[in-house]
VEXDREN-2710 file (C-alpha; in Angstrom, 1 decimal):
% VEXDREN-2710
k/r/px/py/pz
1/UNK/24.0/62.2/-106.5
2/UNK/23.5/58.5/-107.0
3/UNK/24.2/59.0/-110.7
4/UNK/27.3/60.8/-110.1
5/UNK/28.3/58.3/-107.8
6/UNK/27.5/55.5/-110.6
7/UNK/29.6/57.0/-112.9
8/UNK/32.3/57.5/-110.5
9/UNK/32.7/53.6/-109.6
10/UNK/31.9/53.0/-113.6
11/UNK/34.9/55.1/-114.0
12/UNK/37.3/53.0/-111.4
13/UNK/36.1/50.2/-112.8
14/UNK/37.1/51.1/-116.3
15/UNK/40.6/52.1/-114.6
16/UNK/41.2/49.1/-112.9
17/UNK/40.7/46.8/-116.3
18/UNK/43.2/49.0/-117.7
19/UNK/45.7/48.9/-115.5
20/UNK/45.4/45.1/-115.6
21/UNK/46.0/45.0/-119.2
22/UNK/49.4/47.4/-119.0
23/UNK/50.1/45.1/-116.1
24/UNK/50.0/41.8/-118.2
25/UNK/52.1/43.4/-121.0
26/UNK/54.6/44.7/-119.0
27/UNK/54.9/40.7/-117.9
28/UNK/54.7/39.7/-121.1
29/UNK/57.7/42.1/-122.3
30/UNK/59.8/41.1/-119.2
31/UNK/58.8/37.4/-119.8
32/UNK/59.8/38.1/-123.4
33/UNK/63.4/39.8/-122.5
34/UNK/64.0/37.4/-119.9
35/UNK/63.9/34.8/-122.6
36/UNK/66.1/37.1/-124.3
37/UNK/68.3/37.2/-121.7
38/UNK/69.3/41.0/-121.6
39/UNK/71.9/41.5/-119.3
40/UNK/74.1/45.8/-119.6
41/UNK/76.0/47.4/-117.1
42/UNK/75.6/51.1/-116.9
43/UNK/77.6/54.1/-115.8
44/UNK/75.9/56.2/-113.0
45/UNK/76.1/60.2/-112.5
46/UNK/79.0/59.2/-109.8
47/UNK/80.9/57.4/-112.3
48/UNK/80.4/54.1/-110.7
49/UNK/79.8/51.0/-112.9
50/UNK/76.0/49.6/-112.3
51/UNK/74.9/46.2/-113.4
52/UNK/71.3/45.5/-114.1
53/UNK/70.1/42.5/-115.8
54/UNK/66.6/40.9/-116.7
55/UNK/67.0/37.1/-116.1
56/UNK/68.1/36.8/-112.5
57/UNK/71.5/34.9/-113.4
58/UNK/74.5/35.9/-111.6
59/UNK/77.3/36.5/-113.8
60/UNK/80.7/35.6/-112.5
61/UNK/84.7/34.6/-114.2
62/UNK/83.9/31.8/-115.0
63/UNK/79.6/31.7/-116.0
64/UNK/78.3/29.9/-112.8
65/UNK/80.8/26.8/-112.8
66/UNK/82.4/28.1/-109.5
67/UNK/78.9/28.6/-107.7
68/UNK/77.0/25.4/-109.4
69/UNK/74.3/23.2/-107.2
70/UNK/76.2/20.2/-106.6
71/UNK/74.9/17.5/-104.0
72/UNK/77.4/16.0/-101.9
73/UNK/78.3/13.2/-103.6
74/UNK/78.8/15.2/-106.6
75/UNK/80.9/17.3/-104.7
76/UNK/82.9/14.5/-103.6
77/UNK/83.0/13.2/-106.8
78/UNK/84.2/16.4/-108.4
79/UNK/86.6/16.9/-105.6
80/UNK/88.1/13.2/-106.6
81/UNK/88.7/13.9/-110.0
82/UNK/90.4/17.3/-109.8
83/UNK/92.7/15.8/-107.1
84/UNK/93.3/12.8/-109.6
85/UNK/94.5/15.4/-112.1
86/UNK/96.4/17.4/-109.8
87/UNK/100.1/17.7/-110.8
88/UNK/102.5/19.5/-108.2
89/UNK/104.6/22.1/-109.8
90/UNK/107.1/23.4/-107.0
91/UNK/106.7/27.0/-107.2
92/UNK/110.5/28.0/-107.4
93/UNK/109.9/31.6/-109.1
94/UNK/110.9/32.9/-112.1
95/UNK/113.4/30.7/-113.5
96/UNK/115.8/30.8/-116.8
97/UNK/115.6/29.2/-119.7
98/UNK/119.0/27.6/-119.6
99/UNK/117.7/26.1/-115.5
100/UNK/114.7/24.8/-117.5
101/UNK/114.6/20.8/-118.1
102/UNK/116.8/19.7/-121.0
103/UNK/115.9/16.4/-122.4
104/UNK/118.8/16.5/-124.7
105/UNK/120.6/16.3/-121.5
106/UNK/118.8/14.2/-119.8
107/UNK/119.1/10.5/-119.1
108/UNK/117.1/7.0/-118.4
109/UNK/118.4/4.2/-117.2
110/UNK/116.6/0.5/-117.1
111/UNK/117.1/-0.9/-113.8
112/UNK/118.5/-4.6/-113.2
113/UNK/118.3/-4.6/-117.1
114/UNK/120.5/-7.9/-116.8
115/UNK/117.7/-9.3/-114.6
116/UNK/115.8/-12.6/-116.1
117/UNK/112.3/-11.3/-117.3
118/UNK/109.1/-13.1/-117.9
119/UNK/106.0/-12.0/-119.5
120/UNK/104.1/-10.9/-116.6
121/UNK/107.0/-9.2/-114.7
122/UNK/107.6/-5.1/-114.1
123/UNK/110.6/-3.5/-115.7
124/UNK/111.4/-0.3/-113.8
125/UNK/113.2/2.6/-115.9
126/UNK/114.8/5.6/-113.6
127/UNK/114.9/8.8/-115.2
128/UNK/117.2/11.4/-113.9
129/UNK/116.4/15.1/-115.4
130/UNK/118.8/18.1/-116.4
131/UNK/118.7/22.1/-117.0
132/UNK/120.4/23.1/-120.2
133/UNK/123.4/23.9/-118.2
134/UNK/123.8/20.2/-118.1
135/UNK/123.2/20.3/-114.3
136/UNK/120.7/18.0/-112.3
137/UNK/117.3/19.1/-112.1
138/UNK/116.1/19.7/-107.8
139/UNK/112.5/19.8/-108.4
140/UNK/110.3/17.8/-110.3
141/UNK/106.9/18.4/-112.2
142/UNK/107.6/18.3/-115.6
143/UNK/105.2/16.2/-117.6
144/UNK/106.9/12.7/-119.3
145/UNK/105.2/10.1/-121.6
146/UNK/106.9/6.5/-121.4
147/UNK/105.9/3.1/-123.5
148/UNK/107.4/-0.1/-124.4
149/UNK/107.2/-1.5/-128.2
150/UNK/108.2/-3.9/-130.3
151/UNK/107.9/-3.2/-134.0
152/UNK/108.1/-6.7/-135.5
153/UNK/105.1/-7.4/-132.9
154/UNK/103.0/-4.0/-133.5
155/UNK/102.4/-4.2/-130.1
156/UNK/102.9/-1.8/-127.6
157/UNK/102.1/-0.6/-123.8
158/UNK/102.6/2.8/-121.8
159/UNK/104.2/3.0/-118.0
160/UNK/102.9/4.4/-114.8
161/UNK/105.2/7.8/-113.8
162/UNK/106.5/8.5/-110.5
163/UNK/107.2/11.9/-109.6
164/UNK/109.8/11.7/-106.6
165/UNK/109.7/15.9/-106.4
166/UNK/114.0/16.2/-107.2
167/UNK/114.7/15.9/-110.3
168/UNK/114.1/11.7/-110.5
169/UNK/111.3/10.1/-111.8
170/UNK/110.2/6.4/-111.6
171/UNK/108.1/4.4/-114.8
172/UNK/106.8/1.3/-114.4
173/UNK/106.1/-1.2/-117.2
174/UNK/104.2/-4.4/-116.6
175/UNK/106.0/-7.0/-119.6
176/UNK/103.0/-8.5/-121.5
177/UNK/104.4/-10.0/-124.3
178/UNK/107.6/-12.1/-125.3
179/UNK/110.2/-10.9/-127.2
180/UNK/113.0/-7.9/-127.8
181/UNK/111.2/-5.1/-126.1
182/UNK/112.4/-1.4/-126.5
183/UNK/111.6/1.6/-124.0
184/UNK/111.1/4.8/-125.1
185/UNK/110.8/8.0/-122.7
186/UNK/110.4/11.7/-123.8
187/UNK/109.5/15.0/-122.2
188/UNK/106.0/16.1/-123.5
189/UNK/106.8/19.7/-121.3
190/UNK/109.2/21.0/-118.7
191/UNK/108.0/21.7/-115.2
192/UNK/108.5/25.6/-116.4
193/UNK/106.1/25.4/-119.0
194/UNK/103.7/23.3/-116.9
195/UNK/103.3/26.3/-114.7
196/UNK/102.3/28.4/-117.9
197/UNK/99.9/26.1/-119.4
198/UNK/97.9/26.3/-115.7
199/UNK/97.8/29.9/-115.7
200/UNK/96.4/29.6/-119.4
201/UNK/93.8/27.4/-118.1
202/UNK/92.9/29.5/-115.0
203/UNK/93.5/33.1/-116.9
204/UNK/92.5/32.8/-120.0
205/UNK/89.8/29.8/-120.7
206/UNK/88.5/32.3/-123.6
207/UNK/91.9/31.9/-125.2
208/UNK/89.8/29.8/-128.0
209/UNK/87.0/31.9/-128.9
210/UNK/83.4/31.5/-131.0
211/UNK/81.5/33.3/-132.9
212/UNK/77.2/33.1/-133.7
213/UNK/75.4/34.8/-136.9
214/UNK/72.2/36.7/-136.3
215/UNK/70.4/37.4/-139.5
216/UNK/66.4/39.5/-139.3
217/UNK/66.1/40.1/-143.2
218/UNK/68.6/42.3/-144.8
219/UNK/70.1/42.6/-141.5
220/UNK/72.9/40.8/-139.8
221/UNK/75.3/40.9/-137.1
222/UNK/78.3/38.6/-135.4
223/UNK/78.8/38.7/-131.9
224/UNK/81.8/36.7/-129.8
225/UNK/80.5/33.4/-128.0
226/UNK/81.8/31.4/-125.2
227/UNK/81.1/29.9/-121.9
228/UNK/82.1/32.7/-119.9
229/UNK/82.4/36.3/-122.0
230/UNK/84.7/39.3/-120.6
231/UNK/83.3/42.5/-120.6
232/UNK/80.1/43.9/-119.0
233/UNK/78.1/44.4/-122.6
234/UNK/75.1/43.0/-122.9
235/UNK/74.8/39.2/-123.3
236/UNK/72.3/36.6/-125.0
237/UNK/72.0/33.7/-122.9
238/UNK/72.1/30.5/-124.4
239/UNK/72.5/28.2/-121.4
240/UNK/70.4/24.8/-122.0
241/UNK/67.2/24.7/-120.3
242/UNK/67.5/21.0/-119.4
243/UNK/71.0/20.2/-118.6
244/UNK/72.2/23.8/-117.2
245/UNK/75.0/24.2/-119.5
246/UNK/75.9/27.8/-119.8
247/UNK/76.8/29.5/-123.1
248/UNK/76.6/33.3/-124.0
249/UNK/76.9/35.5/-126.9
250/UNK/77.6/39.3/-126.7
251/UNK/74.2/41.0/-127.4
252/UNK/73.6/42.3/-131.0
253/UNK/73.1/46.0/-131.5
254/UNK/70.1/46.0/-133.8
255/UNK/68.6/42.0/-133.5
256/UNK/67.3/40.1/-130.8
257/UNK/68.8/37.0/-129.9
258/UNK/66.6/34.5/-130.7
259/UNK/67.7/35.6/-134.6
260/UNK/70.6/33.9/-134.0
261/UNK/71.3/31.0/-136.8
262/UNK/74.7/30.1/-136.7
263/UNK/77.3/28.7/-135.0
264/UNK/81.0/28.6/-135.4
265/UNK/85.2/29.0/-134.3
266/UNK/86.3/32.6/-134.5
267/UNK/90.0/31.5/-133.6
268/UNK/92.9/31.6/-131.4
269/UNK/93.8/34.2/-129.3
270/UNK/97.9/35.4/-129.8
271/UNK/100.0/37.1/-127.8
272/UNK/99.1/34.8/-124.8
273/UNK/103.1/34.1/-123.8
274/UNK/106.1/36.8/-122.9
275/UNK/109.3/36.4/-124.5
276/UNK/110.5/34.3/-121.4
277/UNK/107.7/32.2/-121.6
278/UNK/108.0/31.2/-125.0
279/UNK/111.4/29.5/-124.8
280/UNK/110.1/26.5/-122.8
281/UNK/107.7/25.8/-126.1
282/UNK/110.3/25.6/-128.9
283/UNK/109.2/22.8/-131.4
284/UNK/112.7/20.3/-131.8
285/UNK/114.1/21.5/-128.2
286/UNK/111.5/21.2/-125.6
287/UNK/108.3/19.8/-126.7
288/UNK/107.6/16.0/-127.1
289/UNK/111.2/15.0/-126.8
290/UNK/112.9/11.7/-126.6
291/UNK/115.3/11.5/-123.4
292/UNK/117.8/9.1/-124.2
293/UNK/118.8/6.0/-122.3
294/UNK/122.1/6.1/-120.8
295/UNK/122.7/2.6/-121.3
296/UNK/120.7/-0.4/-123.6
297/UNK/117.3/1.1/-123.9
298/UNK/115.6/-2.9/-124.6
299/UNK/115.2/-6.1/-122.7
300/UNK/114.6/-9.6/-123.7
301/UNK/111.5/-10.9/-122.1
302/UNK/110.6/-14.9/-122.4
303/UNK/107.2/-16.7/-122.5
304/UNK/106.3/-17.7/-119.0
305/UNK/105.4/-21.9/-119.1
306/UNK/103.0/-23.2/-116.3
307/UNK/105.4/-25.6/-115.4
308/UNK/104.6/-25.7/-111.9
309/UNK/101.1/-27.5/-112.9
310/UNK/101.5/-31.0/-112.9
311/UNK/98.6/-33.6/-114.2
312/UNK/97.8/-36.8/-112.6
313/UNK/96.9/-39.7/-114.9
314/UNK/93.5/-41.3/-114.0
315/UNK/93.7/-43.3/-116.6
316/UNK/90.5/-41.3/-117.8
317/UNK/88.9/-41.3/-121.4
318/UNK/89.5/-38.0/-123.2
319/UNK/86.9/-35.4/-123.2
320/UNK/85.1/-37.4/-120.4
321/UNK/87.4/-37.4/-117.3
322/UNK/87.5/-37.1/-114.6
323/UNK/90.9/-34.9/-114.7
324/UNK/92.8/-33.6/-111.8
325/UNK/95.7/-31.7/-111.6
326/UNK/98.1/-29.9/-108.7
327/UNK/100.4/-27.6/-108.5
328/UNK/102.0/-27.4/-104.8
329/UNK/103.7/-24.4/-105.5
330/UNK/100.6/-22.3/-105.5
331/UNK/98.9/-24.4/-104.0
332/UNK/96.2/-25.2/-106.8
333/UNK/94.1/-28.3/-107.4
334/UNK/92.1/-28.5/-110.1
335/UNK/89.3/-30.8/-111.1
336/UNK/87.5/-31.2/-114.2
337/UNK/84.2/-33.4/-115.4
338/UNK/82.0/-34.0/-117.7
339/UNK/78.3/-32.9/-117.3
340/UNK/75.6/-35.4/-116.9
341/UNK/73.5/-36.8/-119.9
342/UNK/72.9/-35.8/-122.8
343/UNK/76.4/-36.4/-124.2
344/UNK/77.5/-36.8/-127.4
345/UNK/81.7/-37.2/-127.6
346/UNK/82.5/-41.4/-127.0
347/UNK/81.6/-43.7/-124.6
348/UNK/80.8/-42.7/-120.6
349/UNK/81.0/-45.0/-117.7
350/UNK/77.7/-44.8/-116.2
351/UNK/79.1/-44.2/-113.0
352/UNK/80.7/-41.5/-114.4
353/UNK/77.8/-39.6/-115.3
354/UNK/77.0/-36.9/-112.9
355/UNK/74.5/-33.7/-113.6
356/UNK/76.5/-30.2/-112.6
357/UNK/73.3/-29.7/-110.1
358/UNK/74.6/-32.6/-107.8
359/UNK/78.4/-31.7/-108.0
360/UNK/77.4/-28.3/-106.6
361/UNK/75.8/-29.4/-104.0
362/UNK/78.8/-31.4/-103.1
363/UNK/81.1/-28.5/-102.9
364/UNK/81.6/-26.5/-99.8
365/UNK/83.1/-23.5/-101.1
366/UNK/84.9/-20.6/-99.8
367/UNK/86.6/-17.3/-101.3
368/UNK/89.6/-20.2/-102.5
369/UNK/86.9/-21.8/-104.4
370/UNK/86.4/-21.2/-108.3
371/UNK/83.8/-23.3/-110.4
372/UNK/83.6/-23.2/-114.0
373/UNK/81.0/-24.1/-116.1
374/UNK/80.0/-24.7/-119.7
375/UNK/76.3/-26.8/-120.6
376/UNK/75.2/-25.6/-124.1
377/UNK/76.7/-27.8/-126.8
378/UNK/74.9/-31.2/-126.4
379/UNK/71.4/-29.6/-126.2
380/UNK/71.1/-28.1/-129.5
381/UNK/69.0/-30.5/-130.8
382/UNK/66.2/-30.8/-128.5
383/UNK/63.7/-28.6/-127.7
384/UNK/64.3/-24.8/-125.4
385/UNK/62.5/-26.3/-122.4
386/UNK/64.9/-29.5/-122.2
387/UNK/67.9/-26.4/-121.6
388/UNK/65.5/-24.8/-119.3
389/UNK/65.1/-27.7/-117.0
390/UNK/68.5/-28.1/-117.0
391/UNK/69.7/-24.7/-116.2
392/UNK/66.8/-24.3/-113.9
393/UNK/68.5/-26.9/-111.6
394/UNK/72.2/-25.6/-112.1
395/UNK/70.7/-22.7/-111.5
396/UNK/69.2/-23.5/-107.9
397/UNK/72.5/-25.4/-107.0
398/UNK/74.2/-22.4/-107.6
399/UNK/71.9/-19.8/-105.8
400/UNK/72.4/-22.3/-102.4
401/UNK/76.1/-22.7/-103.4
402/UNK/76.3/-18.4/-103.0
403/UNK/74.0/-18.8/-99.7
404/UNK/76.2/-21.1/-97.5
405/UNK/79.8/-19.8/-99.3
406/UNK/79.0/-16.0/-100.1
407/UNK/83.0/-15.6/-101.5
408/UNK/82.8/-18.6/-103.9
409/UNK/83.3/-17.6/-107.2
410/UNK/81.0/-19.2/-109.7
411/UNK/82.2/-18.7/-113.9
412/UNK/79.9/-19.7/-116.7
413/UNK/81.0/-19.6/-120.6
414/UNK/78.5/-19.6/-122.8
415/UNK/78.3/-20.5/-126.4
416/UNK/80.4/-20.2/-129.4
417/UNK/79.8/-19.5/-132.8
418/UNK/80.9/-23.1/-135.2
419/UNK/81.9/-24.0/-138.4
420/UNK/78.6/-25.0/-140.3
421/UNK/77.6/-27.0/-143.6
422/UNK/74.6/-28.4/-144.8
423/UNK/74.6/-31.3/-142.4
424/UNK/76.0/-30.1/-139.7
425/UNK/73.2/-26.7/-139.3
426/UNK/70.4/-29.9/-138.9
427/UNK/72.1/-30.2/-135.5
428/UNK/74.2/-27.2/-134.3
429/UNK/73.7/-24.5/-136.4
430/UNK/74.5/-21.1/-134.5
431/UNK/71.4/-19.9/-135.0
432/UNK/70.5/-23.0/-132.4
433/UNK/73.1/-22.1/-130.3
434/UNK/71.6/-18.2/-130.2
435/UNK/69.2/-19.2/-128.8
436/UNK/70.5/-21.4/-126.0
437/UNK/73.0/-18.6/-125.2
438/UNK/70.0/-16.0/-125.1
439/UNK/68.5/-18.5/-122.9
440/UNK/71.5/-19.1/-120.6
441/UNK/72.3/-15.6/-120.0
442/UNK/68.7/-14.5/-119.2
443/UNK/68.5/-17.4/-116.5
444/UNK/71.2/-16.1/-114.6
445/UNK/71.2/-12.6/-114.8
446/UNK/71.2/-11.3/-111.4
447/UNK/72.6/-14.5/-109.8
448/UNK/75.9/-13.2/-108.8
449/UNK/77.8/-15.0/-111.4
450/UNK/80.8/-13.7/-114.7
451/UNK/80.2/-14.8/-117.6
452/UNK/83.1/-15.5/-120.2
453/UNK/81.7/-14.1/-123.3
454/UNK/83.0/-16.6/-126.1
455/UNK/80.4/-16.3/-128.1
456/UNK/81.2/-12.4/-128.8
457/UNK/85.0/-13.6/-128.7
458/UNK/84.8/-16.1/-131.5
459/UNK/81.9/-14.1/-134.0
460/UNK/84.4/-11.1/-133.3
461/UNK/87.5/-13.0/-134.6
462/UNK/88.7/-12.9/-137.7
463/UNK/89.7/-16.5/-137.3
464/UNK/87.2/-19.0/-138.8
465/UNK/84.2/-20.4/-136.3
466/UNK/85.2/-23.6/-134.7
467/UNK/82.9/-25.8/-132.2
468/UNK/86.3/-25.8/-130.6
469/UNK/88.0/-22.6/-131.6
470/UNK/91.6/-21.7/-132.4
471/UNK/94.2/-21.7/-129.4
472/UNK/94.2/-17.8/-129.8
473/UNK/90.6/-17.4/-128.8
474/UNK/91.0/-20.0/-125.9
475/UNK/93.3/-18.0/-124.5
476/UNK/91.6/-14.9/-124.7
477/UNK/88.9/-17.0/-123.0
478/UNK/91.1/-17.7/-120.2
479/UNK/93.5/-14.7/-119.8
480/UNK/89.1/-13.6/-119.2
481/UNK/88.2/-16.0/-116.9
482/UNK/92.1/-15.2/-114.7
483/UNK/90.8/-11.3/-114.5
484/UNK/87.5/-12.6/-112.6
485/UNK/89.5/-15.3/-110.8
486/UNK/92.9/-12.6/-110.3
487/UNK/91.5/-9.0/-110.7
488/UNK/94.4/-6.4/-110.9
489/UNK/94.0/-5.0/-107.5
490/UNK/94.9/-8.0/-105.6
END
């Protein structure tokens, strides 16, 4: 009996191992189609469509973008930017070509064209839009593109649109150079055809579609591939592991999807508009089309002078200072001096010598308070800790500067690139001045301070290097150091 009863548990035994094994292939299999990504949807005896897949993704319009794990400030984020792009199309129905937005018809007008403008100043353009009927437009939403250019000048700027939601439209222009200036509107699409294009890019985002080669040997197959894929055959998933981005291919018959080798466009879908629909995309009537000005279509625009900035003589040597100048209008002083010792430019009153450290500790600051400064040139010859030291005091005059006056804004330029020749690379070559710039911008990193890059802005030039560069690249210094001093928004 005991022998029976040892063969018996022998027996289960022998089972059991079995069982595992089938078990672990099955996994395997699964594992190996889940990587595969087999996803069919089958007909039942009722008739009812069934779908089954392996890999536990949920298949949806539009491939998961609709249901994706966003945090919250993602969320918000997302929300933002869609809202940003939102344009509002009235929906008014079905309407007729010839009540569709005509630029031909359609007019701009400059506003107080014979107003004085500087460089600096908005121009505002009104734009009032007609149906083909020659009859104004009540609704807005169609899409417009507006700029200002001047040939001679190859320069060139675009406007900011105002949809007013009845047929007007606003563009502003901020005037940046002087000179003969010509605007130049035109209607990119009608609101009509705006509506089609977003039900093209809600309906239809396959309306571009791909294609991927799968090759086994002798055998090969193409499938259609996309981001989302109609249909309820069989997929390949080919969504990236690490970033999440989803991309399918329809199943091939015969390979597996990991033979897939290739990639490429399979083309453009037609038939995508009805008959009605395709009149508000007609090449020479409604697409990219200028709308003409009803009146002069250019303004003169005038260099603006800083007259209002008057200098006071001090009777000061040049280079040295000190210089002051006002201007009550709006209500600027400004100051300029010389840093302390080493100094190489003339002679110096030696009462006049005063280190950047102890005029910063002299100032009291405030958000109406703007110090530049510029300590590179005169230390090129000595050795890197000589800088050091000095930029480890500016340094700490500036960090208790920022303590007491948290608004005060603090500028620093750095170096420049120079003209060199064999004498003068003994004592200011640029690869000296590299270094002190490295230096300078490693020292106050993290302070709180802008820099005004000139050393990129003169290397970058095509003018030639200068130890003090063209009036061009001193300006692009400044119109810099204005956008730290006078950002946009205020």
């Amino acid at each position: 009996m005991w022998t029976n009863f040892f063969k018996l548990r022998l027996f289960c035994c022998l089972l059991a191992v079995l069982m595992v094994v089938v078990l672990v292939v099955n996994v395997t299999q699964v594992e190996y189609l889940d990587h595969e990504t087999v996803s069919a949807t089958f007909i039942d005896s009722s008739g009812q469509f069934v779908y089954s897949q392996v890999t536990g993704i949920s298949r949806n319009p539009y491939c998961g973008y609709d249901q994706q794990t966003l945090s919250s400030q993602e969320r918000m984020e997302e929300d933002s930017l869609l809202a940003a792009l939102h344009q509002q199309v009235p929906d008014v129905g079905p309407v007729p070509f010839v009540k569709s937005t005509d630029p031909s018809s359609s007019y701009f007008v400059i506003l107080n064209s014979a107003a004085f403008f500087k460089v600096g100043s908005q121009l505002e353009v009104l734009v009032h839009v007609q149906d083909f009927q020659r009859k104004p437009k009540k609704y807005g939403g169609d899409y417009l593109q507006a700029r200002i250019h001047s040939p001679k000048l190859q320069a060139g700027a675009v406007g900011r649109v105002v949809d007013y939601q009845n047929g007007f439209y606003k563009v502003f222009f901020t005037l940046l150079w002087p000179g003969k200036v010509k605007v130049s509107v035109s209607l990119v699409h009608p609101s009509e055809g705006i509506r089609v294009l977003q039900r093209l890019q809600e309906d239809k985002p396959d309306r571009v579609y791909f294609k991927s080669l799968f090759r086994s040997g002798r055998i090969s197959e193409t499938t259609e591939c996309n981001v989302c894929l109609p249909g309820n055959l069989p997929l390949c998933n080919f969504t990236d592991l690490y970033t999440g981005e989803p991309w399918f291919c329809f199943k091939p018959k015969k390979l597996p999807c990991s033979s897939r080798i290739t990639h490429f466009k399979g083309g453009y879908l037609k038939g995508l508009l009805t008959a009605a629909e395709s009149a508000f995309f007609q090449s020479g009537v409604n697409i990219k089309m200028p709308i003409n000005s009803s009146g002069p279509d250019w303004v003169t625009v005038i260099p603006r002078r800083i007259k209002d900035l008057v200098e006071f003589n001090l009777g000061s040597p040049k280079n040295v200072g000190p210089f002051l100048a006002v201007d009550q209008k709006h209500n600027i002083l400004l100051k300029y001096r010389c840093h302390g010792p080493p100094i190489r430019f003339t002679t110096v009153f030696s009462n006049e010598l005063h280190y950047v450290a102890n005029e910063l500790n002299g100032i009291v600051g405030g958000k109406n308070t703007v110090v530049a400064i510029a300590v590179w040139s005169h230390f090129s010859t000595f050795p890197l800790e000589v800088y050091i030291r000095r930029l480890r005091n500016i340094r700490r005059a500036v960090v208790r500067l920022l303590d007491r006056s948290p608004k005060t804004m603090v500028v620093i330029r750095t170096a420049n690139a120079q003209e060199l020749g064999p004498e003068v690379s003994l004592f200011n070559s640029d690869w000296y001045n590299f270094q002190l710039d490295t230096i300078l911008r490693r020292m106050f990193s993290g302070v709180g301070v802008y820099l005004v890059d000139a050393w990129e802005m003169t290397l970058a030039h095509y003018l030639p290097h200068k130890l003090h560069p063209d009036e061009i690249i001193v300006k692009n210094q400044l119109d810099m150091f204005l956008s730290f001093v006078c950002p946009l928004e205020t």
